[in-house]
C-alpha positions as CSV (number, residue, x, y, z in Angstrom):
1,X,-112.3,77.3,50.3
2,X,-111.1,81.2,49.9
3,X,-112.7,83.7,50.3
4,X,-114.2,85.4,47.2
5,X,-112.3,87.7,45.2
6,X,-116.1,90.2,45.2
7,X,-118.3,90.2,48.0
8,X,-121.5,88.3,47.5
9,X,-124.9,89.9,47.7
10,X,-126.6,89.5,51.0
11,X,-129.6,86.6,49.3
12,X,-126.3,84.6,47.9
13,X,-125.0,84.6,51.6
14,X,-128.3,83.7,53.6
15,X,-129.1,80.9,50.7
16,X,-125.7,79.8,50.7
17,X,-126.2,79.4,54.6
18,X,-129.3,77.7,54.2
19,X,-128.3,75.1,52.2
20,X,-125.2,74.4,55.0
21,X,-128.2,73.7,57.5
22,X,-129.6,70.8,55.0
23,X,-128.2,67.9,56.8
24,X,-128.9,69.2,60.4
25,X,-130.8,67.9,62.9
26,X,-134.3,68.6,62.6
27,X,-134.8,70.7,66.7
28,X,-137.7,72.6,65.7
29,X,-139.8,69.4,65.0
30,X,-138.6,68.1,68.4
31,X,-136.5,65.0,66.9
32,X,-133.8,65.7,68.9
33,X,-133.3,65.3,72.4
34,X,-130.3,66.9,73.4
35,X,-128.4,70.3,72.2
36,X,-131.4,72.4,71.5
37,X,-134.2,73.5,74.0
38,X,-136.6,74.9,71.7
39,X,-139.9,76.8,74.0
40,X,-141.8,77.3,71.1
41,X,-141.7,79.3,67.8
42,X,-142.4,82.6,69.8
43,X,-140.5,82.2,72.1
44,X,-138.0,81.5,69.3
45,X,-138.8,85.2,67.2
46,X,-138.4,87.0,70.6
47,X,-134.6,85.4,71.2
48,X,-133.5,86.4,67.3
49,X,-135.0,89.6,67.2
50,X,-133.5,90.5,70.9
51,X,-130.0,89.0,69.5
52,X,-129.8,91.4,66.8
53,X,-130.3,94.7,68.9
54,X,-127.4,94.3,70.4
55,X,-125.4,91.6,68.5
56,X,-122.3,93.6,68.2
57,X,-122.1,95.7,71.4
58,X,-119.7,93.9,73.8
59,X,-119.8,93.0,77.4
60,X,-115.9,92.9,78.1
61,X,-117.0,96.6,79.3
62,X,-120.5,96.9,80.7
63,X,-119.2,100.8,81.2
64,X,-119.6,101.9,77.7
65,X,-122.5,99.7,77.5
66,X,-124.6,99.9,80.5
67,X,-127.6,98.3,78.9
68,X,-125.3,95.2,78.7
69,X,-124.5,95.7,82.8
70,X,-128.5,96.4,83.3
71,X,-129.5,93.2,81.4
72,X,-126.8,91.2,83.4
73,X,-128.0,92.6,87.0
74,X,-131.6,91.9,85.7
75,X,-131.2,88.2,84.7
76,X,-128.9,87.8,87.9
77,X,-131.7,89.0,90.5
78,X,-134.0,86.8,88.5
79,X,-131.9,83.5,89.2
80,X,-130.8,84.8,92.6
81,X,-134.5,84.1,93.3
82,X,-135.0,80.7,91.9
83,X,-131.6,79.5,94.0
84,X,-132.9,81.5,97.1
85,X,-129.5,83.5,96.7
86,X,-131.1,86.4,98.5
87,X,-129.7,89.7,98.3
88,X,-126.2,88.9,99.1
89,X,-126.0,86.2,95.8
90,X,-123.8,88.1,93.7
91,X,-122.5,86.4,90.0
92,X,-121.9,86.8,86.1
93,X,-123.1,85.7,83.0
94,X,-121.5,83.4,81.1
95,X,-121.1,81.7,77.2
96,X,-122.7,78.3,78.9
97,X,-122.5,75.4,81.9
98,X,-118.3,74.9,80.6
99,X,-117.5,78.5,80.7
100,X,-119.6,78.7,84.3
101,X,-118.1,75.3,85.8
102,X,-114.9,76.3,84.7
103,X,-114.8,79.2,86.4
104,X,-116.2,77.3,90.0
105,X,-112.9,75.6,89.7
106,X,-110.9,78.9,89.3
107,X,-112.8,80.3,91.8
108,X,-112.3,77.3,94.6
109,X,-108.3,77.3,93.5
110,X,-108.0,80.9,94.3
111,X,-109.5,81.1,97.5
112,X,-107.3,78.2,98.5
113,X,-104.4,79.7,97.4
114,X,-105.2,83.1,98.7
115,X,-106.8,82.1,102.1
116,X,-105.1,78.9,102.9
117,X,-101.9,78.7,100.8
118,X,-102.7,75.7,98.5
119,X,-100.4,75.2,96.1
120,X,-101.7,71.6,95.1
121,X,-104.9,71.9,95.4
122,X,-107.4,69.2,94.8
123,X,-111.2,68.9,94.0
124,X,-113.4,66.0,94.8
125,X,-116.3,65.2,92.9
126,X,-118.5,62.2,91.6
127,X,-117.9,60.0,88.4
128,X,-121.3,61.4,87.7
129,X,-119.8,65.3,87.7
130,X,-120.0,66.6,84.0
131,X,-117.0,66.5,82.2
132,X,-115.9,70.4,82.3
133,X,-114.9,70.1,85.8
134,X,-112.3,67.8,84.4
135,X,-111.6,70.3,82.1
136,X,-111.4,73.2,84.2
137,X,-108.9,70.7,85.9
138,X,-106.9,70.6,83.3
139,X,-106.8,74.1,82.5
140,X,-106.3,75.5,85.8
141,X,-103.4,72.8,87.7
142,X,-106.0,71.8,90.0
143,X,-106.0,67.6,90.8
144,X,-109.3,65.6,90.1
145,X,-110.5,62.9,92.4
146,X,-113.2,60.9,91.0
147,X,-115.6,59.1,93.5
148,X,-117.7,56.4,92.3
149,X,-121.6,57.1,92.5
150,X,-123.8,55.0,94.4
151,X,-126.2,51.6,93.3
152,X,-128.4,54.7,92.9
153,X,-126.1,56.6,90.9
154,X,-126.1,59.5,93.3
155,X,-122.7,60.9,94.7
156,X,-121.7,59.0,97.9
157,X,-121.0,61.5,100.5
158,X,-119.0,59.4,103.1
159,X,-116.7,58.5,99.9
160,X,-116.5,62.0,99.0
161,X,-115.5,62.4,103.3
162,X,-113.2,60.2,102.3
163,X,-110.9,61.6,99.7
164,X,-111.0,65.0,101.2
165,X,-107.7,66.3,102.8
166,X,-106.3,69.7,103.7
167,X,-105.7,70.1,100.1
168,X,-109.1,70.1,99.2
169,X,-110.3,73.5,97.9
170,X,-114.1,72.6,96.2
171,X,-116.6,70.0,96.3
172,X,-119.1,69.0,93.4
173,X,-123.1,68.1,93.5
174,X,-125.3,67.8,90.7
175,X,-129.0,69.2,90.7
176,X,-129.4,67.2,88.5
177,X,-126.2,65.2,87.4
178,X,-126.4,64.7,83.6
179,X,-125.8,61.0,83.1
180,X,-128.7,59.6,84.7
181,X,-130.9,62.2,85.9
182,X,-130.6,62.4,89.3
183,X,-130.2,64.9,91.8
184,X,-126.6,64.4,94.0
185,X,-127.4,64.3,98.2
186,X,-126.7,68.1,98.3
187,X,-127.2,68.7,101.7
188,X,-124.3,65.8,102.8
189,X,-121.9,67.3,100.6
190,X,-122.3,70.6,101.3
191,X,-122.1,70.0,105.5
192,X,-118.7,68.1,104.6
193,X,-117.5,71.4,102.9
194,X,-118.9,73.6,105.5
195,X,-116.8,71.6,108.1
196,X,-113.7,72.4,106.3
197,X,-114.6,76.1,104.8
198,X,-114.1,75.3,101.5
199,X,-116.3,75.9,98.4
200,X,-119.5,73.5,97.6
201,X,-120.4,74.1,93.6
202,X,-124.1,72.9,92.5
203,X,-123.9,72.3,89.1
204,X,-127.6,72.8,88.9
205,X,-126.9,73.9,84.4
206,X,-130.2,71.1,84.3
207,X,-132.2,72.0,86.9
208,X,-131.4,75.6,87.9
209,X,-134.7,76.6,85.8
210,X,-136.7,73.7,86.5
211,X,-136.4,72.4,89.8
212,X,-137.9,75.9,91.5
213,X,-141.1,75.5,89.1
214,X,-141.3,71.9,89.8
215,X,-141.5,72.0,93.3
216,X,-144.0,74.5,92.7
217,X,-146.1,71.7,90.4
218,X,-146.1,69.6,93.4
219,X,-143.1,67.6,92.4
220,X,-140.9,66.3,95.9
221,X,-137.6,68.2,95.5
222,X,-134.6,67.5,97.5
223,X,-132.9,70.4,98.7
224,X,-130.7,71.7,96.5
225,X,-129.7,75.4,96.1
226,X,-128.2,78.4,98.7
227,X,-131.0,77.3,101.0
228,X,-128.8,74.4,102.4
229,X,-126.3,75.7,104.4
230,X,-122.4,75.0,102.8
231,X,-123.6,75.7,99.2
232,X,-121.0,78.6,98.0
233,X,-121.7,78.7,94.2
234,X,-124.3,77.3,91.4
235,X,-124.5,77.2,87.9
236,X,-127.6,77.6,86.0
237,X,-127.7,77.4,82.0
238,X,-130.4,79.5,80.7
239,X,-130.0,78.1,77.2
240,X,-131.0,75.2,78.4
241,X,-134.5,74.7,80.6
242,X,-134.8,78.8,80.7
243,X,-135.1,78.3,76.6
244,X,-132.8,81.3,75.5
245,X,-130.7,81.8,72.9
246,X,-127.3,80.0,73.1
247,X,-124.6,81.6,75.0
248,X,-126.1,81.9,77.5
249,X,-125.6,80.7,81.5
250,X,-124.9,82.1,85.2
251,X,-122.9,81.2,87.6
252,X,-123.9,82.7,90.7
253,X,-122.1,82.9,94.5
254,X,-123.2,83.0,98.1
255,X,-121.5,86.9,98.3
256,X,-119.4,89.0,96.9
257,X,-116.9,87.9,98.7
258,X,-116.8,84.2,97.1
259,X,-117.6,86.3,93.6
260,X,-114.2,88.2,94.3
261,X,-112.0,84.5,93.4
262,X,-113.4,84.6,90.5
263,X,-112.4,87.6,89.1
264,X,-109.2,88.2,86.7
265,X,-107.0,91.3,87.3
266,X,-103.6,92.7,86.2
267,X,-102.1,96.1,85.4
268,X,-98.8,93.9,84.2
269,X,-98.7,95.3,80.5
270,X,-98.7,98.6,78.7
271,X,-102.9,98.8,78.0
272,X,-103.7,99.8,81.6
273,X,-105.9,98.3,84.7
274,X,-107.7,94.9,82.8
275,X,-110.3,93.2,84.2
276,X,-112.0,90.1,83.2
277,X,-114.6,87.7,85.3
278,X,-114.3,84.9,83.2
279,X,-112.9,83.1,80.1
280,X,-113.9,85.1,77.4
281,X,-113.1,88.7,77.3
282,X,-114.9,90.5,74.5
283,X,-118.0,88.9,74.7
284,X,-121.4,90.0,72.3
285,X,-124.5,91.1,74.0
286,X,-126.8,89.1,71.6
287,X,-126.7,86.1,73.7
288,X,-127.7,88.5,76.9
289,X,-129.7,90.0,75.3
290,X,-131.9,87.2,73.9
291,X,-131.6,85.1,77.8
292,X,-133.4,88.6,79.0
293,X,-135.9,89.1,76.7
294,X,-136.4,85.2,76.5
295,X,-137.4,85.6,80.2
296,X,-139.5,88.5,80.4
297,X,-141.7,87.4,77.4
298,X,-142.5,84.2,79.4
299,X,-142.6,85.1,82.8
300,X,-143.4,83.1,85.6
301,X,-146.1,81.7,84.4
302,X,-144.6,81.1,80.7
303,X,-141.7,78.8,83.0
304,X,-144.1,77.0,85.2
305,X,-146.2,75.9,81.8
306,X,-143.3,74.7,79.8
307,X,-141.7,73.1,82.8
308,X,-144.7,71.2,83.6
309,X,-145.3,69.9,79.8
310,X,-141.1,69.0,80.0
311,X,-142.1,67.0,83.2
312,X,-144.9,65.4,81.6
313,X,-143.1,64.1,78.5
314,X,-140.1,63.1,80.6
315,X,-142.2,60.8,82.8
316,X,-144.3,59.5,79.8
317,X,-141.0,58.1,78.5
318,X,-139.4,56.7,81.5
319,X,-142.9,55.0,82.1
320,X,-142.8,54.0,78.6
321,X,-139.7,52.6,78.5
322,X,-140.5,49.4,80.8
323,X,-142.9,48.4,78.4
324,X,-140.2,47.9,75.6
325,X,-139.1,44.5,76.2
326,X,-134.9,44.2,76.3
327,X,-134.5,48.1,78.0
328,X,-134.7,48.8,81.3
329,X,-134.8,52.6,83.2
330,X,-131.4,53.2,84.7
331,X,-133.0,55.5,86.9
332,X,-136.3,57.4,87.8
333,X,-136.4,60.8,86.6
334,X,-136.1,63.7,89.3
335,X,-136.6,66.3,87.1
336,X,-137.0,65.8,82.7
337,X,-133.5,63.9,82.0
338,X,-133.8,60.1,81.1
339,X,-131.3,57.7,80.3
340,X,-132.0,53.8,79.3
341,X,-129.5,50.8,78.8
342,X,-130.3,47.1,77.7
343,X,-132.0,45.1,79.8
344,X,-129.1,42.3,80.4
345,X,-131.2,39.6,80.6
346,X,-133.1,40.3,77.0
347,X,-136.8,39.2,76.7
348,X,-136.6,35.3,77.2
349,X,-133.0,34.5,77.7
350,X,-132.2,36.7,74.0
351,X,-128.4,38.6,74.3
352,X,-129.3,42.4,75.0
353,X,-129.5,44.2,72.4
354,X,-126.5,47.3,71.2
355,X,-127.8,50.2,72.7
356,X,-125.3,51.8,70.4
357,X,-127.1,50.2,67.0
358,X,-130.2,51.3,68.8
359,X,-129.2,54.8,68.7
360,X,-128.0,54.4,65.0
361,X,-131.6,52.6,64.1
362,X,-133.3,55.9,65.8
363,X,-131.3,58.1,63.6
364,X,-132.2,56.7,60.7
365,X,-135.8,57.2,61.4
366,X,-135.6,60.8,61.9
367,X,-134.5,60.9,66.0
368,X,-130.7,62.3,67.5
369,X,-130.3,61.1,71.1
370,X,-127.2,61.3,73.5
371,X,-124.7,58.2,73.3
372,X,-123.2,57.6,76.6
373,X,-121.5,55.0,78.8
374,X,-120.3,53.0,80.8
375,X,-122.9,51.8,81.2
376,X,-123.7,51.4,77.3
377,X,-127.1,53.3,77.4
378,X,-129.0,56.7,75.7
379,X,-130.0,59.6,76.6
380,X,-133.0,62.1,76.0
381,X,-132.7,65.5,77.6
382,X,-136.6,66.4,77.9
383,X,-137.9,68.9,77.0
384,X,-141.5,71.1,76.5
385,X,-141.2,70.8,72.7
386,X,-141.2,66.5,73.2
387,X,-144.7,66.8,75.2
388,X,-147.3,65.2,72.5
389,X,-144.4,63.6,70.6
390,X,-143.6,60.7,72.8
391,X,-146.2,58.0,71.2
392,X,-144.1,58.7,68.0
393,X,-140.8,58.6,69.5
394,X,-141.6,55.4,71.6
395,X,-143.3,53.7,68.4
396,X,-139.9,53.9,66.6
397,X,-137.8,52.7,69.6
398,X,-139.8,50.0,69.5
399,X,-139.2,49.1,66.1
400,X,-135.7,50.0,66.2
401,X,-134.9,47.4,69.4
402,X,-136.7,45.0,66.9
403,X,-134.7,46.1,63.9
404,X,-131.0,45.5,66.2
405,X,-132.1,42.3,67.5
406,X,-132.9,41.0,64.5
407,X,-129.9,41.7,62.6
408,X,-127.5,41.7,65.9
409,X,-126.4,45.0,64.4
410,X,-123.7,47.0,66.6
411,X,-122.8,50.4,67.0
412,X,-120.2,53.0,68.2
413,X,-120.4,55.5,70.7
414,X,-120.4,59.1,69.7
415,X,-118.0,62.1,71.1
416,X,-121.1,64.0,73.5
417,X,-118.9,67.4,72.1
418,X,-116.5,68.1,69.2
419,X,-113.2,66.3,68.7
C-alpha cells in the first residue's frame, strides 16, 4: 500500500480504521484475558479524553513542558506510597514493564561498573523472571544466569546464593512472577543482595497496583516492596492492574542515588548537553497523561473496588478449574494471575488432553488466553472486567476439554509478543 496521491477526509480515515479493528479481539466484552486491562467504560472515556490534551507535547524535555514533569512527580509520589518508597523513592515513567525492566538491568550494570569496576557483569534471576530481563541482557552485554524455580515455582534463594560471584551486579524477584502467579521469596533474595551491595529489582509490573489494596482486603501478603530491607528498585505497570492507557509504567528506586545509574548523559556531539533516563527519547505525554487522570478519577477507593472484584474472579476460576476433569491448578493464585496445564493422569486413565488445542477450541468460541510452557499450560491474567463472566468462561472450557479429547485434536504454542 502507498500512500494516497490526495489526502482522505477525516470519516474516510476513522471508518477506514474501524474496519482494521474487525478481526480483533473482543477486550471490552472481557473475552480476553491477557493484553488489555479494561476498568470499565468510564474509566475508559477519562484515559482517551486525557490522551488527547496532550497527545503531541513530549516528555524528552519536561522543561518546555512542565505539566508533563508535574504529572510525572504526581503519579511517582502516588506509587512511592503503594511500595512504601517513602520520600527518598525517587524514579521515571516509562512506555511499559520492558522499557522499566530494561532499564533495572542498565541501571545494576552501571553501578557495577562505576562502583566496583565490573566489566563482565552478571545478573542472576529465576527461570520464572519475565523475559525482558533476558532482553535487557542482550541489549546491554550483561550475562544471564537462569536458576530453576522451586516444586512451588517460587525462585529458590539458596540457588540464587549459589550462582552469585563478585561479578554479580543485580538480582531478580517477582511480585508476582508471570508464569504461574506467584509471588518470588523477596525478603531471601533481597538479604543475599544486601550482603554483597548490589541491586535487588522487584519486578512487581503485576502486582505493584494490587498487592497494596489486597492486603488491605484482608488478603496474606508476603513482603514484597522497599519495606524489606535490600530492595533497590521496582517496577510497577500502570497499564496493567492501575487500568491506564497503554504506555504507561514506573520504575521506581530506593534514592536518588540508585536513580542516578540509570540515567543517560553525553555532551559528545555538536547538539549540546543530552540527557535521556531511558530508552525512548521523545516520548508523547498522552500515555502520562491518561495513567494520571486514570488515577485520580478512581482514587483509592476506585482501586480497592476493582481490585477486590479482580481477586474475586481470579479465585472463582482457580476454584473452578479443579472441577474440570483432565486440568489441574499449577498453582494457587497470590494475587489475580492463573495458569492451568493438563492433568497428566486424564480422568480415568484417558491421555491428557493438548492444552494447546484447548486454547485453539477457546478461541473459537469467542475467548483469547496466554499460551505458555514448559510446562504446556494457559494463562488468564485476571482482571475486574472478568468478575461476573467466569460461569461463561468456565462453561466453554468445559466444553472445549470435551471437544479436544474427543477428537485428540493438537495445537501450537503462540509467540506471548511479536515475531
Amino acid at each position: 500500500m502507498s500512500i494516497p496521491p490526495h489526502g482522505l477526509t477525516q470519516d474516510e480515515v476513522l471508518s477506514r480504521l474501524a474496519a482494521y479493528r474487525t478481526d480483533d479481539v473482543r477486550w471490552r466484552e472481557g473475552r480476553v484475558f491477557s493484553l488489555v486491562y479494561h476498568g470499565g467504560d468510564d474509566v475508559l472515556a477519562v484515559a482517551e479524553q486525557a490522551h488527547r490534551l496532550l497527545a503531541c507535547e513530549n516528555g524528552l524535555n519536561t522543561g518546555a513542558f512542565p505539566s508533563l514533569r508535574r504529572i510525572q512527580q504526581e503519579i511517582l509520589a502516588v506509587v512511592a506510597d503503594w511500595t512504601e518508597g517513602g520520600d527518598d523513592a525517587a524514579g521515571f515513567l516509562t512506555s511499559g514493564g520492558t522499557e522499566s525492566l530494561l532499564m533495572a538491568v542498565k541501571a545494576a550494570r552501571e553501578r557495577g561498573r562505576t562502583e566496583r569496576g565490573i566489566t563482565t557483569p552478571n545478573i542472576v534471576l529465576p527461570t520464572s523472571a519475565h523475559a525482558a530481563f533476558e532482553k535487557g541482557c542482550h541489549y546491554f552485554g550483561v550475562e544471564d544466569r537462569r536458576v530453576p524455580v522451586g516444586d512451588d515455582w517460587r525462585a529458590d534463594p539458596a540457588a540464587m546464593a549459589a550462582a552469585v560471584d563478585d561479578n554479580t551486579v543485580l538480582l531478580v524477584a517477582s511480585a508476582p512472577q508471570y508464569p504461574q502467579g506467584v509471588v518470588d521469596p523477596v525478603e531471601q533474595i533481597a538479604a543475599i543482595a544486601a550482603a554483597r551491595d548490589i541491586n535487588c529489582h522487584v519486578d512487581a509490573c503485576m502486582g505493584g497496583v494490587t498487592l497494596p489494596y489486597l492486603q488491605r482486603l484482608g488478603v496474606s501478603v508476603p513482603r514484597w516492596n522497599f519495606a524489606v530491607p535490600g530492595v533497590t528498585s521496582i517496577s510497577v505497570d500502570l497499564h496493567k492492574y492501575g487500568y491506564t492507557g497503554k504506555g504507561a509504567s514506573v520504575i521506581i528506586h530506593r534514592d536518588s542515588r540508585l536513580r542516578a545509574h540509570q540515567v543517560f548523559i553525553t555532551d559528545n556531539w555538536l547538539g549540546g548537553l543530552y540527557g535521556s533516563p531511558a530508552v525512548l527519547g521523545s516520548k508523547g505525554g498522552g500515555p502520562w497523561a491518561a495513567a494520571w487522570a486514570v488515577m485520580h478519577f478512581l482514587g483509592d477507593d476506585g482501586y480497592l473496588r476493582l481490585t477486590a472484584a479482580a481477586r474475586r474472579a481470579a479465585v472463582e476460576l482457580a476454584d473452578a478449574i479443579a472441577d474440570v476433569p483432565g486440568l489441574r491448578l499449577l498453582a494457587a493464585p497470590d494475587t489475580t494471575l492463573v495458569a492451568f496445564a493438563a492433568d497428566e493422569s486424564g480422568p480415568t486413565g484417558a491421555e491428557p488432553v493438548d492444552m494447546f488445542a484447548v486454547g485453539d477450541a477457546l478461541a473459537r468460541r469467542g475467548w483469547y488466553v496466554d499460551r505458555q510452557g514448559p510446562p504446556p499450560s494457559l494463562h488468564c491474567t485476571v482482571s475486574a472486567i472478568h468478575d461476573g463472566l467466569i460461569p461463561a468462561f468456565v462453561g466453554d472450557l468445559h466444553a472445549a476439554v470435551d471437544e479436544v479429547r474427543a477428537t485428540g485434536a493438537t495445537g501450537s504454542a503462540l509467540p506471548y509478543g511479536t515475531l
